[in-house]
C-alpha positions as CSV (number, residue, x, y, z in Angstrom):
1,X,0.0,0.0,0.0
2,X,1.4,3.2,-1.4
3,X,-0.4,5.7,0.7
4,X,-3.4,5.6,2.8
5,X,-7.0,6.0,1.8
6,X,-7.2,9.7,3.5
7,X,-4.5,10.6,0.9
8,X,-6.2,9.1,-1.7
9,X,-9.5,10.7,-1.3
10,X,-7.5,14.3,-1.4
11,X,-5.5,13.2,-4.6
12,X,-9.0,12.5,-6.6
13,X,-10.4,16.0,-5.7
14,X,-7.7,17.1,-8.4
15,X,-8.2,14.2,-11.0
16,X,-11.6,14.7,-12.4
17,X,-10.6,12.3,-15.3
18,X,-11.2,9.9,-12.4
19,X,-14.6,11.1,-11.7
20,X,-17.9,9.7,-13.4
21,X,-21.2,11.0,-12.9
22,X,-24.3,9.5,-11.5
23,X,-26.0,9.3,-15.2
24,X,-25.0,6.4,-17.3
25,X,-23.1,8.5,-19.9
26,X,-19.7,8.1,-18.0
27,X,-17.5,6.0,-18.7
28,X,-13.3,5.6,-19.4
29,X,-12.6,7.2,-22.4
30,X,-15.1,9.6,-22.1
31,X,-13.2,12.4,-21.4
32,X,-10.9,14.2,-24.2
33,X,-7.7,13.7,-23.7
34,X,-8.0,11.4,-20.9
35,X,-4.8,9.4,-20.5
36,X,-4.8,6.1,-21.1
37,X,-1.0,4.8,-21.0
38,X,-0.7,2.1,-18.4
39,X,2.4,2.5,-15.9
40,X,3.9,-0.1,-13.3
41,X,4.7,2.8,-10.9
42,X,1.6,4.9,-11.4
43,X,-0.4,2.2,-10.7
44,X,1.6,0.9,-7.7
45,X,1.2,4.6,-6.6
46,X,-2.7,4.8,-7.2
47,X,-3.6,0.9,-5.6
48,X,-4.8,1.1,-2.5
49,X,-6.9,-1.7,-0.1
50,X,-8.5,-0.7,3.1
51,X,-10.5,-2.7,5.3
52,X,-13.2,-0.7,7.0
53,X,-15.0,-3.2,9.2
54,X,-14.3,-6.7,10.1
55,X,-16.7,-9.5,11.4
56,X,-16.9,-13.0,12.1
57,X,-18.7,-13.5,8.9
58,X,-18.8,-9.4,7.1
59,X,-15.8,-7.8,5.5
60,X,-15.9,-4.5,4.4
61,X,-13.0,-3.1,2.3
62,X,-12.3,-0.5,-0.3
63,X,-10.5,-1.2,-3.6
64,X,-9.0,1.5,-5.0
65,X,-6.7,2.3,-8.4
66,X,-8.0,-0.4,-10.5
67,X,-10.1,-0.8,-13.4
68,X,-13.6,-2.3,-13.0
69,X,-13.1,-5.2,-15.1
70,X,-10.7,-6.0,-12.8
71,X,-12.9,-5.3,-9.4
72,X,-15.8,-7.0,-11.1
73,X,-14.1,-10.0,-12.0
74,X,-12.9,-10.5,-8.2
75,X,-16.2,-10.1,-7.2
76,X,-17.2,-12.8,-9.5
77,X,-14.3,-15.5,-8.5
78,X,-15.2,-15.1,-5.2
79,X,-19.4,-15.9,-5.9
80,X,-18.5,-18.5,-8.7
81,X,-14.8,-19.9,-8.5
82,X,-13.7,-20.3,-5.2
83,X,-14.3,-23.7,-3.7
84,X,-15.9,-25.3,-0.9
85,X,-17.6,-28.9,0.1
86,X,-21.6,-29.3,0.5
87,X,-23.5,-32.7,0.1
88,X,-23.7,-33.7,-3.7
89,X,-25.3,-36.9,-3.2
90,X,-28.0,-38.3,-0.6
91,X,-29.1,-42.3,-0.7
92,X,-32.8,-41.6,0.9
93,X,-33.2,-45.3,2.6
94,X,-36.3,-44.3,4.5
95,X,-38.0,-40.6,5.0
96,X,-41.4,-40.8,5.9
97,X,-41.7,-37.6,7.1
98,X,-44.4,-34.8,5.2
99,X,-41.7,-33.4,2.8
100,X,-40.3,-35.0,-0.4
101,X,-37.6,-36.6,-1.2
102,X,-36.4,-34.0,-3.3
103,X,-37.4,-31.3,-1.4
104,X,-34.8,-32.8,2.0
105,X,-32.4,-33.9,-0.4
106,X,-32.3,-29.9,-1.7
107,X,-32.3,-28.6,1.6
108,X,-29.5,-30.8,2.7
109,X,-27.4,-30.3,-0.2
110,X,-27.5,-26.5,0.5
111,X,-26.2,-26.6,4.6
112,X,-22.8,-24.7,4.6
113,X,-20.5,-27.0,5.8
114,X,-17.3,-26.7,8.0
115,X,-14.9,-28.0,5.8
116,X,-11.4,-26.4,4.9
117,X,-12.0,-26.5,1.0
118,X,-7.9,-26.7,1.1
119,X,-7.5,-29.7,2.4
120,X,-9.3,-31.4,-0.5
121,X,-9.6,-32.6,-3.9
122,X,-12.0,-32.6,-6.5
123,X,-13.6,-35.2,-7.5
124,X,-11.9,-36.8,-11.3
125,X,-15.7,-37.1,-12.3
126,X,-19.2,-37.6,-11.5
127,X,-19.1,-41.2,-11.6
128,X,-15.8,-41.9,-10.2
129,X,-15.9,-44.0,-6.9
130,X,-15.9,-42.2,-3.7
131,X,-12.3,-41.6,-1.8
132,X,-11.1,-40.7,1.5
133,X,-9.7,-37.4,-0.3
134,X,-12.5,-36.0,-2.3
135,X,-15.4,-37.4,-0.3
136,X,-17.2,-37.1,3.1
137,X,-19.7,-39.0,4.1
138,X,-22.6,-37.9,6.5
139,X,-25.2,-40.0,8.2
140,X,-28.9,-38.4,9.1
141,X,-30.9,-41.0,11.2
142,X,-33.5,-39.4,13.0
143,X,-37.1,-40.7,14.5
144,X,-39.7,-39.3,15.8
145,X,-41.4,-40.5,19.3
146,X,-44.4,-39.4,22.1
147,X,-42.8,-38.4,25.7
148,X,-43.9,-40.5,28.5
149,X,-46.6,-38.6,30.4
150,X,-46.9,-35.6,27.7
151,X,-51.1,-35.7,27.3
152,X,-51.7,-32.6,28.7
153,X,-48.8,-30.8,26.7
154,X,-49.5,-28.4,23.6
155,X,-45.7,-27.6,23.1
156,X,-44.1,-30.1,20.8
157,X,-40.7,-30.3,22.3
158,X,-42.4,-31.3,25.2
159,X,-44.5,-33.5,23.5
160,X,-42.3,-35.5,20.8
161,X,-38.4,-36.9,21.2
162,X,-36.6,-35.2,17.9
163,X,-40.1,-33.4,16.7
164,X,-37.5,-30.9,14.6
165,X,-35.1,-31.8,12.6
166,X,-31.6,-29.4,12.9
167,X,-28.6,-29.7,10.6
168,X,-26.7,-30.8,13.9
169,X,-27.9,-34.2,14.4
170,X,-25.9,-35.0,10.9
171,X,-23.5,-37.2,12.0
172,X,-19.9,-37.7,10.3
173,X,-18.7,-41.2,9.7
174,X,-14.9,-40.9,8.9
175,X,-13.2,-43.0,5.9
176,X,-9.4,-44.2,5.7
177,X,-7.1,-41.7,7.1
178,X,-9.8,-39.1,7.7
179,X,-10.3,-39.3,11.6
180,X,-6.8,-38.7,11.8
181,X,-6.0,-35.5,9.3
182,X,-9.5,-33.8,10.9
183,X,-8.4,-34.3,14.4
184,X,-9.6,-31.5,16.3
185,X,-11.0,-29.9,13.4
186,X,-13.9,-32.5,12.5
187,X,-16.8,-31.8,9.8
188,X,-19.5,-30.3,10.7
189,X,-22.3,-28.1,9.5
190,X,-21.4,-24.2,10.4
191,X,-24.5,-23.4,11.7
192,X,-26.3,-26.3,13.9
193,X,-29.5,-25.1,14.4
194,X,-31.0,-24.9,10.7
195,X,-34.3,-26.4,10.8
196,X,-34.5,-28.8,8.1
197,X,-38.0,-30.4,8.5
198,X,-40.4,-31.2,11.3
199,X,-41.5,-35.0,12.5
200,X,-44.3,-36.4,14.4
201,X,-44.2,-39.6,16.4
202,X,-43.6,-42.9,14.3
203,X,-42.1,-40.6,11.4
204,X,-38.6,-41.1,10.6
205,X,-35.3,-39.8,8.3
206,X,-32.5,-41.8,7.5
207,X,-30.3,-40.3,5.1
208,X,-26.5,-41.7,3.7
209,X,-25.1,-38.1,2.7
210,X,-21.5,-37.3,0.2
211,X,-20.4,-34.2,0.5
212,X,-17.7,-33.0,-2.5
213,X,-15.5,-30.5,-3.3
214,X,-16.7,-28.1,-6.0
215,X,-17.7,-24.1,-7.2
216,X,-20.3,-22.1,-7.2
217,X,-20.1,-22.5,-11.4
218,X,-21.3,-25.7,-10.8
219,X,-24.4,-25.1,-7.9
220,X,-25.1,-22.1,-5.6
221,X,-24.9,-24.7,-3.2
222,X,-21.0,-24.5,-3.7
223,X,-20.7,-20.9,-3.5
224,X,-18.7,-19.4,-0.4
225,X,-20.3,-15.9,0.0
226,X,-23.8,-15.0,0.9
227,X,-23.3,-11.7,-0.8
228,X,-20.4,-10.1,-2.8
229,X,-20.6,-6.9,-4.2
230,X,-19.3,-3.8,-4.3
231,X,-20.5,-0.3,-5.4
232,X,-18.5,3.2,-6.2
233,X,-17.9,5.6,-3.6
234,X,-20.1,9.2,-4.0
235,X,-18.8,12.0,-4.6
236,X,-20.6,15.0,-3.6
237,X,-19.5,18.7,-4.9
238,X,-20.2,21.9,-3.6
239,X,-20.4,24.3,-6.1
240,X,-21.1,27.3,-3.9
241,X,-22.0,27.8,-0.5
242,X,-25.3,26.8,0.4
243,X,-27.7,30.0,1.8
244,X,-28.2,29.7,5.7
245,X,-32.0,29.6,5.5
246,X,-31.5,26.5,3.2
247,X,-29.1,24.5,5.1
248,X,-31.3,22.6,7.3
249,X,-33.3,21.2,4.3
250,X,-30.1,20.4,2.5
251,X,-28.7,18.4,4.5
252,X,-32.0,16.1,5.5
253,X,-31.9,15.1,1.6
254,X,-29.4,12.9,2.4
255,X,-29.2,10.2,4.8
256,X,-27.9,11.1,8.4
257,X,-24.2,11.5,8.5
258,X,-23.0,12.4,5.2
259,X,-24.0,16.2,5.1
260,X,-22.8,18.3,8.5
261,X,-23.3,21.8,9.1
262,X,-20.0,23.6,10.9
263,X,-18.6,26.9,11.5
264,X,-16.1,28.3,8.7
265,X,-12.8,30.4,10.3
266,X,-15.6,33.9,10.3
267,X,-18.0,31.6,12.2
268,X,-20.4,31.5,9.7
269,X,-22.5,28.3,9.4
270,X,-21.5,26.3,6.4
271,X,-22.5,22.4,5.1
272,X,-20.2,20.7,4.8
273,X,-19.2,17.0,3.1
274,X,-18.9,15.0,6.2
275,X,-19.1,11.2,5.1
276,X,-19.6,10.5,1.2
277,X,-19.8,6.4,2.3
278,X,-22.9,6.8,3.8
279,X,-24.7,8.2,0.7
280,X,-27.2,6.1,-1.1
281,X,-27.1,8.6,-4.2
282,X,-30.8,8.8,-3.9
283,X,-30.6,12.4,-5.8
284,X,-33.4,13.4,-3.6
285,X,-31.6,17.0,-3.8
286,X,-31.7,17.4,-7.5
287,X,-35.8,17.6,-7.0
288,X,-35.4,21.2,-5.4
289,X,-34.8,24.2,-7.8
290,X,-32.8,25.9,-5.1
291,X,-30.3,23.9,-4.8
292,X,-29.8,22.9,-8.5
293,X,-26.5,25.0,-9.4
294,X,-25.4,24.6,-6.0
295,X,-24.2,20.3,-5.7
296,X,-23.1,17.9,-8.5
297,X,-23.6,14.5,-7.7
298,X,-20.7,11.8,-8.9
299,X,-19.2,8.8,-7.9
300,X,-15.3,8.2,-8.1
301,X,-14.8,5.7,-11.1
302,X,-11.9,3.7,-8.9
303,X,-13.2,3.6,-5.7
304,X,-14.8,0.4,-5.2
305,X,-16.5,-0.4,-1.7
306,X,-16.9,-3.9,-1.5
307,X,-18.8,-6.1,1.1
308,X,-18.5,-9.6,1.4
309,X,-20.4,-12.1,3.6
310,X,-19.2,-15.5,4.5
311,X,-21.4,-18.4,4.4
312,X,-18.6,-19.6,6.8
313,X,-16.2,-22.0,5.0
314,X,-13.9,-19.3,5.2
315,X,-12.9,-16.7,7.6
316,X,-14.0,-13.4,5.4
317,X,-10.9,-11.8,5.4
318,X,-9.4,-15.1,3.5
319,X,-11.9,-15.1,1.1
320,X,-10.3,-12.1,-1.0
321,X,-7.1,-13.6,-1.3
322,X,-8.5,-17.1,-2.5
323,X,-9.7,-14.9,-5.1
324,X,-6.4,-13.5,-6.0
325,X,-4.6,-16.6,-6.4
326,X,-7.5,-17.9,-8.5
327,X,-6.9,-15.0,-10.7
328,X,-3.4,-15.2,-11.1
329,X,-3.7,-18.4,-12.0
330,X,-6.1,-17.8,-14.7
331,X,-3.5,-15.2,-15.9
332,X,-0.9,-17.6,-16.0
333,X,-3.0,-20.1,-17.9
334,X,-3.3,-17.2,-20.7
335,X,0.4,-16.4,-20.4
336,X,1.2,-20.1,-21.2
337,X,-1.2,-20.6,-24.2
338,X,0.2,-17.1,-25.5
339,X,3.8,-18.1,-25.4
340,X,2.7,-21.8,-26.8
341,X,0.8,-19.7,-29.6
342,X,4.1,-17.4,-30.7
343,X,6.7,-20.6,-30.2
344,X,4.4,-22.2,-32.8
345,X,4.0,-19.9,-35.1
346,X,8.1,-18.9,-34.8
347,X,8.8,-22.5,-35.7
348,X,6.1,-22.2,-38.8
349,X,7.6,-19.4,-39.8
């Protein structure tokens, strides 16, 4: 990181080349006489990654300095590329319960699993038979009984033995060397308590689960973000001072934070930009006549504000880089099949 975000934010009051508006008529290129030489060192200079807020499952970062090809395409690695393990195929021996087949087998294939994607392969193909290294096997066996002395109960827990069904009572039966590599770190759905159907006494599930490595390409079910997406950061210009009777009004038509009202060095009150990240761009103050010379409402074209929510195969902060490497590889899968493509035609020629 070249400089921090603060700078940044100064540096592109000076660069409107960097600058699109709200309308849909901006876009690079746009501008005569906008550069469009690429440098190593300007854009060394210009990249810059800042995490705003981190959570057990949200990250929150800003992307800066790159081109949106290049932000979008991270954003779709990380929803469609990057790998994780979810149940791929059920063997339904008995399920007598009021849902399909189908239906329990879709559920179960979509529980978010606690599997380091990492430690595994993919399966050679679909019909391939089942190893300890590409395959995890999960049993579901769950029946449905009355309580001894439970007449008088209305409350089904109190009533029934196992009335629900949670994603906890999947049970994982080790293969081969299995028991030992997950020591301490065995399979298990992320969230336990995910209700996946409801019994009554005499009904019963028994379920023979494989889970398998694959992408989100292949089935949302694969994919390891609930959300990824990122937007451009507003930016809000102040063409003149706005009049003092008019202040108040200006600064409700945008959402709490983003517009403040503080003294200049005369002590006059003055609104002020206070927060662009908090603006929707909701152009609520384009609908007033007074203040139609007085703001211009853009976004920066290179300041991306992504969020990213974990299902929870990964930590959020490690999704990003799983992205990265799966991008650099694809770039030196193009590199290869370039050089491959010149050698040939060197030797033709």
């Amino acid at each position: 990181m070249s400089r921090s975000l603060d700078d940044t934010r100064r540096h592109v009051q000076v660069l409107p080349e960097r600058i699109g508006a709200v309308g849909g008529s901006e876009f690079p290129g746009h501008y005569p006489g906008e550069d469009h030489s690429w440098s190593l060192q300007r854009f060394k200079e210009n990249l810059v990654v800042s995490v705003q807020r981190l959570t057990p499952s949200n990250i929150e970062f800003d992307l800066v300095g790159v081109d949106a090809s290049i932000a979008n395409a991270l954003r779709r690695v990380m929803i469609a590329e990057v790998p994780t393990v979810a149940i791929d195929q059920v063997y339904v021996w008995n399920n007598t319960s009021i849902m399909q087949d189908e239906v329990l087998c879709h559920r179960l294939g979509l529980i978010p699993l606690k599997i380091d994607p990492r430690t595994f392969q993919f399966k050679k193909s679909a019909h391939s038979p089942p190893h300890e290294s590409d395959t995890m096997v999960f049993d579901l066996r769950v029946r449905c009984d009355r309580r001894p002395g439970s007449r008088n109960e209305t409350d089904p827990k109190k009533m029934y033995y196992d009335s629900s069904v949670y994603t906890g009572m999947l049970d994982w039966t080790p293969s081969g060397e299995q028991s030992r590599k997950y020591k301490g770190k065995e399979p298990r759905p992320v969230d336990p308590d995910i209700l996946l159907v409801k019994l009554r006494p005499g009904q019963v599930v028994d379920m023979h689960c494989f889970a398998n490595k694959g992408t989100g390409a292949q089935h949302a079910k694969f994919s390891p973000v609930a959300t990824a997406s990122y937007r451009l950061l507003p930016h809000i210009i102040l063409r003149g001072p706005i009049p003092r009777e008019h202040q108040e009004k200006f600064q409700k038509c945008f959402p709490p934070g983003v517009i403040e009202i503080e003294e200049d060095e005369r002590g006059e009150p003055q609104c002020v930009v206070k927060n662009p990240r908090k603006d929707t761009v909701s152009r609520e103050v384009l609908r007033h006549p007074e203040f139609k010379d007085l703001v211009q409402l853009a976004r920066i074209r290179d300041h991306f504000i992504y969020n990213v929510e974990s299902v929870g195969q990964y930590k959020p902060e490690e999704l990003v880089p799983e992205a990265i490497k799966i991008l650099l590889n694809k770039v030196k899968e193009v590199e290869e099949g370039l050089d491959k493509l010149f050698s040939s035609d060197a030797d033709a020629a």
